[in-house]
DOTOR-206110 format. One record per residue: residue in three letters; x, y, z of N, C-alpha, C in turn. Coordinates in steps of 0.05 Angstrom, whole numbers, plus 5000, padded with zeros to 4 digits. Layout:
<site resn="ala" n_east="X" n_north="Y" n_up="Z" ca_east="X" ca_north="Y" ca_up="Z" c_east="X" c_north="Y" c_up="Z"/>
...
//
This chain:
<site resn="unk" n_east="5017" n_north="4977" n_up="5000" ca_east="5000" ca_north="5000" ca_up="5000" c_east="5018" c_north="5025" c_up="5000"/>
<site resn="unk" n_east="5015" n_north="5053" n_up="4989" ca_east="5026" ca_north="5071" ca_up="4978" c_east="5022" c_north="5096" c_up="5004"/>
<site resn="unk" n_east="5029" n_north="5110" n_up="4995" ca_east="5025" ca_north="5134" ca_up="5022" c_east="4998" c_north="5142" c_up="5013"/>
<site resn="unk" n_east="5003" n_north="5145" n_up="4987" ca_east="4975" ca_north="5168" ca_up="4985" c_east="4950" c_north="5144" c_up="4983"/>
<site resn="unk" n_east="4950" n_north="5113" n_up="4982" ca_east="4930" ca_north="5099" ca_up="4984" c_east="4924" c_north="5106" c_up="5023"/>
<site resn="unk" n_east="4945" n_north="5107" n_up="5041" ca_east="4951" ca_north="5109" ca_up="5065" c_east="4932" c_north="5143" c_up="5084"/>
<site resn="unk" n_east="4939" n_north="5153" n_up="5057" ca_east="4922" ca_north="5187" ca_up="5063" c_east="4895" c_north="5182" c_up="5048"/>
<site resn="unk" n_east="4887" n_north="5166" n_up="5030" ca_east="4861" ca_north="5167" ca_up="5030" c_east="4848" c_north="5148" c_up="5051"/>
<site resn="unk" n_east="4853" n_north="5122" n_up="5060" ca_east="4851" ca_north="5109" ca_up="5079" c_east="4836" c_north="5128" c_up="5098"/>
<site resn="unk" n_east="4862" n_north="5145" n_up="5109" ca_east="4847" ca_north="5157" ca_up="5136" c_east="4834" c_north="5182" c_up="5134"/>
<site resn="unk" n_east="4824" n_north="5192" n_up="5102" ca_east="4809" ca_north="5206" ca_up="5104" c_east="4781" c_north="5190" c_up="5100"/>
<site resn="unk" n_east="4778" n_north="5170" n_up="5101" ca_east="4756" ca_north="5146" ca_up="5101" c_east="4748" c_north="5149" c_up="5137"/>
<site resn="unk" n_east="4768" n_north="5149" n_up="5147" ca_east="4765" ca_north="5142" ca_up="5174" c_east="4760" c_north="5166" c_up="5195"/>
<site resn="unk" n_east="4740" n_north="5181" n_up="5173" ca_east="4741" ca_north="5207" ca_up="5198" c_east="4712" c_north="5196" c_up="5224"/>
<site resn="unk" n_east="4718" n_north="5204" n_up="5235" ca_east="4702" ca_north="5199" ca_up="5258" c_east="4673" c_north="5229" c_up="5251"/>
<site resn="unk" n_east="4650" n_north="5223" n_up="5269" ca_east="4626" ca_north="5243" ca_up="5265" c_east="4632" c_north="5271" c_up="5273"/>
<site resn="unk" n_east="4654" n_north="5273" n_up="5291" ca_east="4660" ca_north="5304" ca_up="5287" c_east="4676" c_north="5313" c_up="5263"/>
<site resn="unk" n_east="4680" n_north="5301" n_up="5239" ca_east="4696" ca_north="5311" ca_up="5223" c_east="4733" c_north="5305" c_up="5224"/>
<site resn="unk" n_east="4738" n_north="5298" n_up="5244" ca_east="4773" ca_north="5293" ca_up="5252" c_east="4773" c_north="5275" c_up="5235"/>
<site resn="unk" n_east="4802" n_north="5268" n_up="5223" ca_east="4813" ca_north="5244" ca_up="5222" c_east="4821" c_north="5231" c_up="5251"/>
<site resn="unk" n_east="4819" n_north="5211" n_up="5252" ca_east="4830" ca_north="5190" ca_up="5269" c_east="4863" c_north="5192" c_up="5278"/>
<site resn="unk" n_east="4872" n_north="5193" n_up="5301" ca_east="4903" ca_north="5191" ca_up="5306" c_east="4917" c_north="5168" c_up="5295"/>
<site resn="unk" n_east="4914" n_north="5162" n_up="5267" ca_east="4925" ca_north="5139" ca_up="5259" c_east="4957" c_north="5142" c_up="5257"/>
<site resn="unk" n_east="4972" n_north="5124" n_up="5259" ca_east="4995" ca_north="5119" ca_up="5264" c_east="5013" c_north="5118" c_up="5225"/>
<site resn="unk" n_east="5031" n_north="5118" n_up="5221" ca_east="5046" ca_north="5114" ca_up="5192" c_east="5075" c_north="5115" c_up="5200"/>
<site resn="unk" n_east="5083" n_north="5089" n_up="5199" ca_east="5108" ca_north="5085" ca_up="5198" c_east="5131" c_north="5090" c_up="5176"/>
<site resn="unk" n_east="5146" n_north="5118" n_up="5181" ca_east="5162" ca_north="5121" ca_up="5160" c_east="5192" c_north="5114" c_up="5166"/>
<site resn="unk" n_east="5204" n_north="5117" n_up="5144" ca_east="5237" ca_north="5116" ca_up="5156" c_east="5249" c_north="5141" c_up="5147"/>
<site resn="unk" n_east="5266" n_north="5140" n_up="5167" ca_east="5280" ca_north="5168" ca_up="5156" c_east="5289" c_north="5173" c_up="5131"/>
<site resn="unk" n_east="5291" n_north="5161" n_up="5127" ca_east="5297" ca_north="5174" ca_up="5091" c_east="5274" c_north="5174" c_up="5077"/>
<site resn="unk" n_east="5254" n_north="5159" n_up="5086" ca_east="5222" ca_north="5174" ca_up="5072" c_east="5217" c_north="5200" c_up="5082"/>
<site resn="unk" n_east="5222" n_north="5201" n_up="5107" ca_east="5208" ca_north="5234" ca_up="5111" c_east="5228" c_north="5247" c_up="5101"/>
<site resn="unk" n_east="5258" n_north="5242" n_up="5094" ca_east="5270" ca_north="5270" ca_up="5080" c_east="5263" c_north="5275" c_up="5044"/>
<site resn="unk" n_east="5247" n_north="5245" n_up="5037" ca_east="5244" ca_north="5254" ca_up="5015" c_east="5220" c_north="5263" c_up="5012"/>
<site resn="unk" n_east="5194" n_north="5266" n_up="5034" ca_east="5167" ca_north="5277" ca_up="5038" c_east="5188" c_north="5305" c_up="5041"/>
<site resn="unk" n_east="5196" n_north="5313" n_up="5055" ca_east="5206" ca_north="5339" ca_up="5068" c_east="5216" c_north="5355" c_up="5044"/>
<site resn="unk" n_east="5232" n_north="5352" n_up="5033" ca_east="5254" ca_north="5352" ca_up="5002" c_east="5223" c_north="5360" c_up="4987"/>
<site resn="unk" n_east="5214" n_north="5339" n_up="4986" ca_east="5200" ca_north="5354" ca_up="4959" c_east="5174" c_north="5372" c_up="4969"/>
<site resn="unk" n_east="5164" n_north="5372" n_up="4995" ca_east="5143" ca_north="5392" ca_up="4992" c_east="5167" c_north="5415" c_up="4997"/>
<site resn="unk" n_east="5186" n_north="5420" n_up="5000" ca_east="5203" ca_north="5449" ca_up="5008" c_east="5207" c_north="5457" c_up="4980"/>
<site resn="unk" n_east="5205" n_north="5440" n_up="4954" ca_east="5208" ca_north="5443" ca_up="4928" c_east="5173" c_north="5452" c_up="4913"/>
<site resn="unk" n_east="5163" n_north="5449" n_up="4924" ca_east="5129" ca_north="5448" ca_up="4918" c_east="5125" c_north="5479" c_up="4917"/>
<site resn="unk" n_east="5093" n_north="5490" n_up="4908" ca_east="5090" ca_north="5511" ca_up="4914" c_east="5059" c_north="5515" c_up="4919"/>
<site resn="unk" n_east="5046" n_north="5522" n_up="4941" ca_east="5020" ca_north="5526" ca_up="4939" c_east="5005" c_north="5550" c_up="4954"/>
<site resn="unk" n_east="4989" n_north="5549" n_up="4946" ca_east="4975" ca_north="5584" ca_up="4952" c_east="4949" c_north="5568" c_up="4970"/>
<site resn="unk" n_east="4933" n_north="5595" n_up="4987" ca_east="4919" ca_north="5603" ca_up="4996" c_east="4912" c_north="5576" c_up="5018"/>
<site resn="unk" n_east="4899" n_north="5565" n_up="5025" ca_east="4886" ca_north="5546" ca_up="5049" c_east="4906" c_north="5523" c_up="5040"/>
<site resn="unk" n_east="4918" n_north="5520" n_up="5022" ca_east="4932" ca_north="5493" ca_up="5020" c_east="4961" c_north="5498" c_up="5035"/>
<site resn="unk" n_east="4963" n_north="5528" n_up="5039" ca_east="4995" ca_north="5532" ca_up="5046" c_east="4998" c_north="5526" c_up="5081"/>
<site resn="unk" n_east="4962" n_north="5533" n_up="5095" ca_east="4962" ca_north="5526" ca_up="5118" c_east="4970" c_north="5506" c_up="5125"/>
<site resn="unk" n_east="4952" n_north="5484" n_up="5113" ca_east="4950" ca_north="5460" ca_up="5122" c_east="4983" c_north="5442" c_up="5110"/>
<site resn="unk" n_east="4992" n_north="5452" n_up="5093" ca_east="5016" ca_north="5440" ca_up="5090" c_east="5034" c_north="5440" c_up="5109"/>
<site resn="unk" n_east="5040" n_north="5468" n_up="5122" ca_east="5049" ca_north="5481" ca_up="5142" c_east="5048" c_north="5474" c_up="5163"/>
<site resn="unk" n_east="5016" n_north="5457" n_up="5176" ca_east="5022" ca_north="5434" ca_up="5204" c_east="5027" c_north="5418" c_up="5186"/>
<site resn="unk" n_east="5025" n_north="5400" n_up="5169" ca_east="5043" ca_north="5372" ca_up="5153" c_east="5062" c_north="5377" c_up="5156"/>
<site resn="unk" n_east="5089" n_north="5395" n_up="5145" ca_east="5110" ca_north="5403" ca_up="5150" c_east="5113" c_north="5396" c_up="5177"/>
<site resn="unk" n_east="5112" n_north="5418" n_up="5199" ca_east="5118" ca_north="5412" ca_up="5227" c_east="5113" c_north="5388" c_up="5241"/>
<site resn="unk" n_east="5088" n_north="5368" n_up="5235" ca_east="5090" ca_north="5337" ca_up="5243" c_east="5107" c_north="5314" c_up="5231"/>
<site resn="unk" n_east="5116" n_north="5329" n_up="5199" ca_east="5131" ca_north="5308" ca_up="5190" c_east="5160" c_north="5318" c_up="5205"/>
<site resn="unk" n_east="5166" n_north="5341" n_up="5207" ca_east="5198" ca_north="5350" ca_up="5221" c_east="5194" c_north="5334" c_up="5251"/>
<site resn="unk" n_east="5176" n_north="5335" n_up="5268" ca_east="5177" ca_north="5323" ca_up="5284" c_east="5184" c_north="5294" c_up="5293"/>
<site resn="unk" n_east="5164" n_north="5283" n_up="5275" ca_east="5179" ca_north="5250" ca_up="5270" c_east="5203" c_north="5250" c_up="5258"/>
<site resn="unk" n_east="5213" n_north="5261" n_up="5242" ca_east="5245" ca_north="5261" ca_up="5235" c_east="5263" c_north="5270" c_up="5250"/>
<site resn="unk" n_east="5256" n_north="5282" n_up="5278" ca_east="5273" ca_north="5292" ca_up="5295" c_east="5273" c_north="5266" c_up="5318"/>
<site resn="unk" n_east="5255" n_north="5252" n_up="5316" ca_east="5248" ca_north="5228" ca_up="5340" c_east="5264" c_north="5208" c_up="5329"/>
<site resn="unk" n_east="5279" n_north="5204" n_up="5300" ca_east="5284" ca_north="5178" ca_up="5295" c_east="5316" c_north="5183" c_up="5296"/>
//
């Protein structure tokens, strides 16, 4: 299974308030530098730049834990 089969997955799994679920995704460090690498290469405007922006900071996080 693929990441982005992995991100539609748990947008399947939102619970009735609208959240996704605290689901778990096991990466290795050299996946999150190449998630990291290429959204710092990406470019996006308006509500997509927010939400990238906590993605960013949760994926730096787990790459600081491993």
């Amino acid at each position: 299974m693929g990441l982005l089969d992995k991100i539609k997955n748990q947008n399947t799994n939102k619970d009735q308030s609208g959240e996704v679920s605290n689901a778990s995704l096991d990466l290795s460090k050299q996946e999150l530098e190449i998630i990291l690498s290429g959204l710092g290469e990406a470019s996006f405007k308006g509500r997509q730049l927010e939400l990238v922006y906590k993605l960013v900071i949760k994926l730096q996080q787990a790459h600081q834990k491993l």
